[in-house]
C-alpha positions in Angstrom: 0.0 0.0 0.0 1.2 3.2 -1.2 1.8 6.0 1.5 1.2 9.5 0.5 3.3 12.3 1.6 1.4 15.8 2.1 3.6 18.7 0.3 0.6 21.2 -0.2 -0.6 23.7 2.8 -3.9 21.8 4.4 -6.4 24.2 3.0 -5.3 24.0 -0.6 -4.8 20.2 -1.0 -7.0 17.5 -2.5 -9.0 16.1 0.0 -8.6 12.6 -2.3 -5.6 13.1 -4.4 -5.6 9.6 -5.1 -8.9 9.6 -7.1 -8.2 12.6 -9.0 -7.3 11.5 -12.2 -9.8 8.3 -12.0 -12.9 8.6 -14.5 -16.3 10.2 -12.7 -19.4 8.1 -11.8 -22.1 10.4 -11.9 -24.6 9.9 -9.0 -27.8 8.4 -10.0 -31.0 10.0 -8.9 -31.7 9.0 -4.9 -35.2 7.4 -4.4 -37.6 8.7 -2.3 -36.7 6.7 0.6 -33.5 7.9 0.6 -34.5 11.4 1.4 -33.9 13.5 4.7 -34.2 17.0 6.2 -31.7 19.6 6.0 -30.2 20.3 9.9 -30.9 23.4 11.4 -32.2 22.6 14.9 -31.4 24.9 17.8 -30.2 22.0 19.6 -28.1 20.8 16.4 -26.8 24.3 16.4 -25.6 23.6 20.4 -23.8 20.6 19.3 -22.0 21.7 16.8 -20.8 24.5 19.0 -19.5 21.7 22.0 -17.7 20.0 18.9 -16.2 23.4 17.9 -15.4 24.5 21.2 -13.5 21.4 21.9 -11.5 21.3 19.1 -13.2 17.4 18.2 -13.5 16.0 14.4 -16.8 14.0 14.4 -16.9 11.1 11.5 -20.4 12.9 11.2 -19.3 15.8 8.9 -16.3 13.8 7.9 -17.9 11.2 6.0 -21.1 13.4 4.8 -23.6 11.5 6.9 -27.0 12.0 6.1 -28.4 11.3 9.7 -26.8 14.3 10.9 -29.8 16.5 11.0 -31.6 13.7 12.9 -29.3 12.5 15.9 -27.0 16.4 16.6 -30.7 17.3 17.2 -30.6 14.4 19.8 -27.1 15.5 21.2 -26.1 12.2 19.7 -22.6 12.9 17.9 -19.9 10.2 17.1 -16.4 11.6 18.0 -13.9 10.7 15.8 -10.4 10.6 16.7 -6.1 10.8 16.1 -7.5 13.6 13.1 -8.7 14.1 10.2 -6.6 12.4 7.8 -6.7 8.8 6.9 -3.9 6.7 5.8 -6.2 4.5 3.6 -7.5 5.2 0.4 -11.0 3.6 0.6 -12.8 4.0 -2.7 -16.2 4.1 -0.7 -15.2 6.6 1.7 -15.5 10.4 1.8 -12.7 10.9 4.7 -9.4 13.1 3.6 -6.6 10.8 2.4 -3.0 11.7 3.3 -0.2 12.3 5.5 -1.6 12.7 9.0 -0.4 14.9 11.4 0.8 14.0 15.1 -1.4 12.9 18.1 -3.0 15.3 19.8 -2.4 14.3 24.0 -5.2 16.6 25.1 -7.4 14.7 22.7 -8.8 12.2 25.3 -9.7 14.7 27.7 -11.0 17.2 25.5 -13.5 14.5 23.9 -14.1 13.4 27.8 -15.2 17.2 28.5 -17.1 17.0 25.5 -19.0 13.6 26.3 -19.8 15.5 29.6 -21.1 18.4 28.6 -23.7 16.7 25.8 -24.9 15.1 28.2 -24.2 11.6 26.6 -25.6 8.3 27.8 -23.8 6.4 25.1 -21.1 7.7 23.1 -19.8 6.4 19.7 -15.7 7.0 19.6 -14.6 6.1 15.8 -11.1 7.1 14.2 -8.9 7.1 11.0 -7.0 4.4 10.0 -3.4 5.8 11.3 -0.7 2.9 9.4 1.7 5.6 10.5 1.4 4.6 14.3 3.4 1.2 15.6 0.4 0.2 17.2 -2.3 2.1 14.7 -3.4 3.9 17.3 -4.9 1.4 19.5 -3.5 3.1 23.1 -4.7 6.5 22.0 -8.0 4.7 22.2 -7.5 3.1 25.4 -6.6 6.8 27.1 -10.1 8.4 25.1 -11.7 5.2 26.9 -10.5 5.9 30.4 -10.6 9.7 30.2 -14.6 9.3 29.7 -14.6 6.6 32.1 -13.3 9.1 34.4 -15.5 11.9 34.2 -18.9 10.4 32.6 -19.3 7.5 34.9 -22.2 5.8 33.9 -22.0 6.8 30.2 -21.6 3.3 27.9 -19.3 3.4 25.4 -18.7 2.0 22.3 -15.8 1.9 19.9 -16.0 1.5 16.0 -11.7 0.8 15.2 -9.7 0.4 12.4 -8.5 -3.2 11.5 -4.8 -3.2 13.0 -3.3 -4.7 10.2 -0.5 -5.9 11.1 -0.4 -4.3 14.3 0.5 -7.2 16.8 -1.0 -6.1 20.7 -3.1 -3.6 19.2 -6.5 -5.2 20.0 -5.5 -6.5 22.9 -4.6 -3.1 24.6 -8.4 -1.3 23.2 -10.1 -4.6 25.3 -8.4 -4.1 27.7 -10.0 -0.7 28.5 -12.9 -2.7 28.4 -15.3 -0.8 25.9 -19.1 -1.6 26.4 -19.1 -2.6 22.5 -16.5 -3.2 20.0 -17.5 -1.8 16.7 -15.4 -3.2 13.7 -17.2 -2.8 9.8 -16.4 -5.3 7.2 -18.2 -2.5 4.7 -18.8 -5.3 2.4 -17.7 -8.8 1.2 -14.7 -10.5 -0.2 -14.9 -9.8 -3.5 -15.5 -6.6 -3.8 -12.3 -5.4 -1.4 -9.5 -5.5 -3.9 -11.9 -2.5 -5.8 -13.8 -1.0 -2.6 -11.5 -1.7 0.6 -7.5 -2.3 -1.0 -5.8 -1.7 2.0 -8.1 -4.3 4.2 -8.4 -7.9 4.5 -12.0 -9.8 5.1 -11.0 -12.7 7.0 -8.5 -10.3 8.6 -11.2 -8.0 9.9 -13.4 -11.3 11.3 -10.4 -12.5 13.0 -10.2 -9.5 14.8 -13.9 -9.5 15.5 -13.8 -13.3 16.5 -10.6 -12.6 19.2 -12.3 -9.6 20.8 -14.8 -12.3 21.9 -11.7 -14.4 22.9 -9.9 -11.8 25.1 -13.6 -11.0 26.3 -16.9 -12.8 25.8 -18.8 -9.8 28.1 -18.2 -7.2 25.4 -20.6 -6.6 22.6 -19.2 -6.8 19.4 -20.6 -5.5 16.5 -20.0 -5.5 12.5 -21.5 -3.3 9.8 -21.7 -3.7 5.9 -22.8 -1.1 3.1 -25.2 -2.5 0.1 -25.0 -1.5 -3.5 -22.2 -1.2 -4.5 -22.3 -4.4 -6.8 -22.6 -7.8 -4.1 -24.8 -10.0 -4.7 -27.3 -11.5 -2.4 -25.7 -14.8 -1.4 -22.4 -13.1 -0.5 -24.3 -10.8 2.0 -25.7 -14.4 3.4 -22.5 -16.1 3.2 -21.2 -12.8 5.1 -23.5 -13.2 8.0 -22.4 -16.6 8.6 -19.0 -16.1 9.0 -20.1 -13.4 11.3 -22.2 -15.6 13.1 -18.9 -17.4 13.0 -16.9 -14.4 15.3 -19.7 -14.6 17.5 -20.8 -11.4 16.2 -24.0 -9.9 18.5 -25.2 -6.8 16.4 -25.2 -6.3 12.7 -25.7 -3.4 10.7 -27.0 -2.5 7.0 -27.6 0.7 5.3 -27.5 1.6 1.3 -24.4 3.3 0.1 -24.4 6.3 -0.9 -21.4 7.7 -3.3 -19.8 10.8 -2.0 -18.8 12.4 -5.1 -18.3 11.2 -8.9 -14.5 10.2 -7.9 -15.6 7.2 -5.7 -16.8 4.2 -6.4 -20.6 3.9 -8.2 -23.5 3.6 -6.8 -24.8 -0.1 -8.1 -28.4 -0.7 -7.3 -30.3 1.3 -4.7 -31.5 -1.5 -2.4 -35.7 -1.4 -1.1 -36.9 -0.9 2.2 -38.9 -4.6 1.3 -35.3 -5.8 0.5 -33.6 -4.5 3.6 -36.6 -5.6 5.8 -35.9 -9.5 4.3 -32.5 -9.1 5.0 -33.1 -7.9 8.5 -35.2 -11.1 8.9 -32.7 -13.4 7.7 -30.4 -11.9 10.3 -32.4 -12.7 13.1 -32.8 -16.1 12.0 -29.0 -17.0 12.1 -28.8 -15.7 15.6 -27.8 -11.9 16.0 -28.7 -10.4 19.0 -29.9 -7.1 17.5 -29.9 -6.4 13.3 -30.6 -2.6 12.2 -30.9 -3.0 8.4 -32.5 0.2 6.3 -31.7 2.9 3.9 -30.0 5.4 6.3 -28.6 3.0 8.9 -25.2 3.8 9.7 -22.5 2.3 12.2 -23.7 4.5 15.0 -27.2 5.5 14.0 -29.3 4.9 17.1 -26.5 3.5 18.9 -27.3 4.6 22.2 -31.0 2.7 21.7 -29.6 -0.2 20.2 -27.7 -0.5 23.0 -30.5 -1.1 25.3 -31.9 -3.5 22.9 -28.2 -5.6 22.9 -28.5 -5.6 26.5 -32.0 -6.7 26.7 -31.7 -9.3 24.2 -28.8 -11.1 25.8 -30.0 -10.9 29.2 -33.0 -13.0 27.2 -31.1 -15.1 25.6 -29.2 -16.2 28.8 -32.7 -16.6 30.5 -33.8 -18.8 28.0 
């Protein structure tokens, strides 16, 4: 994997050099059930001045998520971490590509501050992929855990990582820290990830999913893939067996959406009907909790899905 070395002032670069000279996809029209309202609540507007004030990235802006509007109205934003710059060049994704710049120490305790001050019951903590770092970043993770640990209590938290590839000790030190849930996305299945995730590997990522549960069968763990983008439907089944396979407790589905004509094409817009099927098929192979529509994203309702993961294991260990 090719690393790229940033030469140009941060304001004036491309945000995806890499895909600058590759031919555009134009967009096809959204459906109507892709549609959602612009933000602009007062209580959005708050948020967004607790992220500013603290000096936090949030993977919400970052990636252009369209649930925005809907949970910084709820106080509900996912922090993410170690920048702002990814070392990957994902073809799906709409984060900057590049050279990233040094840790930030007062990170944990800024995003701690932050965590107290909206109020949070559950918090989402996401980062870059940082291939720069020896251990990709997997202590600065362990400090953000602790520092919210130590002034929000009560709050749960859950962590969406990177894939530590090739990072030996890396996962171990995040469980360690004992997040609520682990959060790892497989984005999509094996075929597609020499075109839509080069610098990953699928059984890679489940082997990381499946040791989380080693080190720790008491935390969640959770997995996420994006549809449309050219899989076909036995894959996605094949994929939530070897999910099922981790131990996997919580699976997430949501349509993706192509950030500009430079990333990968949108191939089929999947149905609500389709996504409620899939949902159903889930559940049958034995997740815990499945949240499979349009708009779902990694931490869309994560604090309510939560409760549900709770609830449903405490049934399941009933039964």
């Amino acid at each position: 994997m090719a690393t790229l070395i940033d030469t140009v002032d941060a304001k004036t670069r491309l945000r995806h050099p890499e895909k600058a000279h590759r031919p555009s996809n134009p967009a096809p029209r959204k459906p109507q059930w892709i549609r959602v309202r612009a933000p602009g609540s007062p209580v959005f507007k708050e948020t967004q001045e607790i992220v500013r004030e603290h000096g936090l990235v949030t993977v919400c802006e970052e990636a252009g998520c369209p649930n925005i509007g809907e949970c910084w109205s709820k106080r509900h934003a996912t922090m993410m971490i170690m920048g702002d710059t990814c070392t990957r060049a994902c073809a799906f994704c709409n984060v900057r590509t590049g050279m990233p710049d040094a840790l930030d120490t007062q990170e944990p305790e800024n995003v701690a501050k932050a965590v107290e001050k909206l109020g949070l019951k559950h918090v989402v903590i996401t980062s870059v992929d940082r291939d720069d770092l020896d251990d990709g970043g997997a202590e600065h993770f362990a400090q953000v855990i602790r520092a919210i640990r130590g002034r929000s209590p009560e709050t749960t938290i859950e962590v969406l990582t990177p894939d530590f590839l090739r990072k030996d000790g890396a996962i171990e030190v995040v469980v360690k820290a004992r997040p609520d849930v682990f959060n790892h996305n497989l984005e999509t299945v094996p075929s597609l990830y020499l075109t839509v995730r080069p610098g990953a590997r699928y059984f890679h990522s489940l082997r990381l999913l499946q040791q989380v549960k080693e080190l720790d069968p008491t935390i969640f763990t959770k997995s996420g893939i994006m549809v449309g983008l050219g899989e076909e439907r036995n894959e996605v089944l094949q994929l939530m067996d070897d999910l099922r396979s981790a131990d996997v407790d919580f699976l997430t589905m949501g349509q993706y959406l192509q950030p500009t004509p430079k990333h990968h094409a949108v191939k089929a817009f999947v149905t609500p009907d389709e996504f409620k099927a899939y949902e159903t098929i889930a559940y049958a192979k034995g997740f815990l909790v499945v949240s499979a529509t349009p708009l779902t994203r990694s931490s869309y309702h994560a604090d309510e899905d939560f409760a549900r993961l709770r609830s449903a294991r405490e049934a399941r260990l009933g039964a």
